[in-house]
C-alpha positions as CSV (number, residue, x, y, z in Angstrom):
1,X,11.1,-5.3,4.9
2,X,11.9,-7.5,1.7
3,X,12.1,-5.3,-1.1
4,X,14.6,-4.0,-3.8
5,X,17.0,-1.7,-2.7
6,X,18.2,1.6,-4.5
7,X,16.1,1.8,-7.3
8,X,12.3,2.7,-8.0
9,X,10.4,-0.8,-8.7
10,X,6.8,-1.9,-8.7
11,X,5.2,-4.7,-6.8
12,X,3.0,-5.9,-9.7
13,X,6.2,-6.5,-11.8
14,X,8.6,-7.8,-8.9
15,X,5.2,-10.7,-8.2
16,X,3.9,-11.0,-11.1
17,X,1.3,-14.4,-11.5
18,X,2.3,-17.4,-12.2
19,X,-0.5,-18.6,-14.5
20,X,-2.9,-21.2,-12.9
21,X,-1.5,-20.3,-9.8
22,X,-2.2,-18.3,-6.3
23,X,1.2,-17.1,-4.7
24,X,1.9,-15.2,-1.6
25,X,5.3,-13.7,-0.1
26,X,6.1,-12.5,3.2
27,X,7.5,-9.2,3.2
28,X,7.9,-7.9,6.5
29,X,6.5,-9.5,10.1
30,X,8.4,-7.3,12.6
31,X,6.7,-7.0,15.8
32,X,3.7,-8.9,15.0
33,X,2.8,-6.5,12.0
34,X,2.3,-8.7,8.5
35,X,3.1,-7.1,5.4
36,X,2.3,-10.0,2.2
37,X,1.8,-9.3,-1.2
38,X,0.1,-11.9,-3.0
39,X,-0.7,-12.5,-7.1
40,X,-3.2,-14.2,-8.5
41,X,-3.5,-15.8,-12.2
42,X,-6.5,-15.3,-14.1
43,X,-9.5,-17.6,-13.2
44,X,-8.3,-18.3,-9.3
45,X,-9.3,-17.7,-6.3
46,X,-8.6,-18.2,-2.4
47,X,-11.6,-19.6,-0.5
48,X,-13.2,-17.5,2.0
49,X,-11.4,-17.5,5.5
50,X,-12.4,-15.1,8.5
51,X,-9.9,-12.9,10.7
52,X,-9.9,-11.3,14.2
53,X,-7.0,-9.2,13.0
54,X,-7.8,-6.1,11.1
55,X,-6.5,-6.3,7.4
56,X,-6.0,-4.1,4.7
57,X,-5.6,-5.3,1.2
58,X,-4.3,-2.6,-1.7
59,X,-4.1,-3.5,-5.2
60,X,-1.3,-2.7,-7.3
61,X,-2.8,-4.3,-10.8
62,X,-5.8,-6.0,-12.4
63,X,-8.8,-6.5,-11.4
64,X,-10.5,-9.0,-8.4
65,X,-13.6,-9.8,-6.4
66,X,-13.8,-9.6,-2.4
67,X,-16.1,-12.2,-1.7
68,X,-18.2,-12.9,1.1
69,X,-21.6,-14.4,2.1
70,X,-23.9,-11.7,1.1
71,X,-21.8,-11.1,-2.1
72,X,-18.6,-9.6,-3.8
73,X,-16.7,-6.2,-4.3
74,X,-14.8,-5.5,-7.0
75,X,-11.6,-3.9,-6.3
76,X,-9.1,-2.5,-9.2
77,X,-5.3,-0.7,-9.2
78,X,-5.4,1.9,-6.4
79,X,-8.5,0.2,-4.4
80,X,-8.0,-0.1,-0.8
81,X,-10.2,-2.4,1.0
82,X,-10.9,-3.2,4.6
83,X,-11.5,-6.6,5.4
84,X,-14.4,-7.2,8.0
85,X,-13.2,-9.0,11.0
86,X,-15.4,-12.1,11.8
87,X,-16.4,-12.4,8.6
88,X,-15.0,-15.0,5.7
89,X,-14.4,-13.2,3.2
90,X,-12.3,-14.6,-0.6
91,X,-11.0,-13.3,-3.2
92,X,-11.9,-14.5,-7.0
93,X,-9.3,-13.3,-10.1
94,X,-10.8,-13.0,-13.5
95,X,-7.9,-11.4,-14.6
96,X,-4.0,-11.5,-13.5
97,X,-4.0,-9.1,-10.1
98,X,-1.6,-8.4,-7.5
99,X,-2.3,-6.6,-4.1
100,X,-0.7,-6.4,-1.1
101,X,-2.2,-7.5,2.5
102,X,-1.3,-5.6,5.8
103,X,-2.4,-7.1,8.8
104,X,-1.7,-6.0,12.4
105,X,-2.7,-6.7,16.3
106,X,-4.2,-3.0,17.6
107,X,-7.9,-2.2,17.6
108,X,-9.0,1.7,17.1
109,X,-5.6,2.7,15.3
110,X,-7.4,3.2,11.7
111,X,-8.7,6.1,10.8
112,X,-12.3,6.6,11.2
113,X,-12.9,7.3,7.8
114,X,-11.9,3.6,6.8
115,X,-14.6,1.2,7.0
116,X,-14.8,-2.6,7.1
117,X,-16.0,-3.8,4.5
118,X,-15.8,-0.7,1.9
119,X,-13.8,0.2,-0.8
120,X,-11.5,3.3,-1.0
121,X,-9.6,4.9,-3.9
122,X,-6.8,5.6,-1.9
123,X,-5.7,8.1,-3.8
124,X,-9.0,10.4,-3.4
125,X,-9.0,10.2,0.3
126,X,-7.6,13.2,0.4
127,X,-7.3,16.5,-2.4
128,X,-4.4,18.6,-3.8
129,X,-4.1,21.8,-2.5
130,X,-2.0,25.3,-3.7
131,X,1.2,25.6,-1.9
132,X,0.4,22.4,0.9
133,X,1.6,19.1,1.7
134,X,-1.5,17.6,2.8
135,X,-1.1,14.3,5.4
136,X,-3.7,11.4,6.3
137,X,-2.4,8.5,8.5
138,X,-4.6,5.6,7.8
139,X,-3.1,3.5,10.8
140,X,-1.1,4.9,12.9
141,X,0.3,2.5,15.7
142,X,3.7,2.4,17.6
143,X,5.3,0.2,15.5
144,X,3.7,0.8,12.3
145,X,2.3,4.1,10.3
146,X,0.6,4.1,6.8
147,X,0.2,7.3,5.4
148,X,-1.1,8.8,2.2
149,X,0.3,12.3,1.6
150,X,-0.5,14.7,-1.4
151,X,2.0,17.6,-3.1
152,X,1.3,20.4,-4.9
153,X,3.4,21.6,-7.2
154,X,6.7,22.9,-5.7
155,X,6.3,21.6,-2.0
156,X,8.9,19.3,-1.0
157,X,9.9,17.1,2.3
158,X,13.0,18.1,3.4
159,X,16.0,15.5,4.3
160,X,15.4,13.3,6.8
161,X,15.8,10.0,8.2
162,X,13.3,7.4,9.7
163,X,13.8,5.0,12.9
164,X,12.5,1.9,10.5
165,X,12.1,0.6,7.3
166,X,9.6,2.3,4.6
167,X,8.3,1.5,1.2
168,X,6.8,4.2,-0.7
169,X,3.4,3.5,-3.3
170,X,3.1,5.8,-5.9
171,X,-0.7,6.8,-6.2
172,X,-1.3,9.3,-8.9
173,X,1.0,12.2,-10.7
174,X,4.8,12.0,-10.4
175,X,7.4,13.0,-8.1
176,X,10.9,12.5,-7.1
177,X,12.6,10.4,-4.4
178,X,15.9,11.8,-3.0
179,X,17.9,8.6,-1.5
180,X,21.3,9.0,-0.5
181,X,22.6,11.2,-2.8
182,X,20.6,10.5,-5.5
183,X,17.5,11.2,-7.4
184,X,14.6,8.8,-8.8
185,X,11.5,9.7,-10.5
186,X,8.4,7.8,-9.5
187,X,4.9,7.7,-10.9
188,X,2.0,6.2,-10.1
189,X,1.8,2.6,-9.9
190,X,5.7,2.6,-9.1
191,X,7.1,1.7,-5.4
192,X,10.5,2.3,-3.6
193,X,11.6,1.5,-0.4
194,X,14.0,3.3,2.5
195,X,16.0,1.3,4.4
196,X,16.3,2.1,8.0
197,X,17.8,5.5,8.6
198,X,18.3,5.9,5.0
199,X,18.4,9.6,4.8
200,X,15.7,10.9,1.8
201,X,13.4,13.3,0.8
202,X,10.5,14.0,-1.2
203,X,9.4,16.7,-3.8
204,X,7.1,17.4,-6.6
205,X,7.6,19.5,-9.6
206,X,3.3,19.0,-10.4
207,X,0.7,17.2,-8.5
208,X,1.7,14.0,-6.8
209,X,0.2,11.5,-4.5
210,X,1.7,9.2,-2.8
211,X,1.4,6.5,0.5
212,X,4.0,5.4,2.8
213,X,4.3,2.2,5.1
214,X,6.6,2.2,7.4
215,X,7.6,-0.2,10.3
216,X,9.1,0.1,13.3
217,X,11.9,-1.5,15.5
């Protein structure tokens, strides 16, 4: 997975628009799985196209339209929206936005609270409670997991190490990212990747939200 290594970044900053311009990047296409993140410059679009893949698209920053036929969506930082398959659907920029675009080849591995065509909050899909580490998996497939986790104060993941690479979106609160050794502070809007078997843990001094995307040899 193409990302920076050892230190906490974020995707809005590392693509940033290029004004008058629409720009995507590859990040990861292990196994068939397609990981993109894409920028947009204020006042562009990308015409309507229509997929037999189910898609994902979560924004990091700004502001943008889902388009289709029968109308548009707006979507803003934190939005996750699930494209309708069949269906062309675009995307229209007023302002500078960035958002990245999963894409992968199973059918009935999203969670049945997703639906196509809707737009999420991701980080209210699930709430904060006392004491609890609470876990959603929003696809969940053999070679690829996305997950959004909450922590309540003083929880914590203990040290551990995962068969693949991950990259970790901050959603809401602030936590801290253990990586080999060391400790990073994240807050929302923030990212950080693990690289495979990269040993790490998580844990949150107050509440903290995060999701995880991780892929898998």
């Amino acid at each position: 997975m193409k990302a920076p290594e050892n230190r906490v970044f974020s995707v809005a900053a590392e693509s940033a628009p290029i004004p008058g311009c629409t720009v995507s990047e590859l990040v990861s296409k292990a196994n068939g799985y397609y990981i993109l993140h894409f920028s947009l410059a204020a006042n562009t679009s990308i015409s309507a196209e229509a997929y037999r893949q189910p898609k994902l698209w979560l924004v990091a920053c700004g502001t943008m339209e889902a388009v289709t036929r029968s109308g548009s969506m707006l979507l803003t930082a934190g939005d996750l929206y699930a494209v309708p398959r069949g269906v062309p659907v675009g995307v229209r920029a007023a302002e500078d936005c960035v958002y990245t675009e999963i894409t992968w080849k199973e059918d009935r591995i999203m969670n049945e609270i997703i639906r196509d065509g809707a737009v999420f909050a991701l980080k209210d899909l699930l709430p904060t409670q006392e004491d609890r580490i609470i876990n959603m998996d929003i696809i969940r497939g053999e070679k690829l997991k996305f997950v959004v986790m909450s922590f309540a104060p003083g929880t914590a993941l203990p040290e551990h190490a995962a068969p693949g690479e991950a990259m970790i979106f901050a959603l809401d609160g602030e936590g801290i990212i253990g990586y080999e050794g060391k400790e990073y502070p994240i807050r929302a809007g923030e990212n950080f990747k693990f690289a495979k078997n990269g040993a790490h843990y998580v844990k949150a001094d107050r509440p903290f939200k995060m999701a995880l995307l991780l892929t898998l040899d």
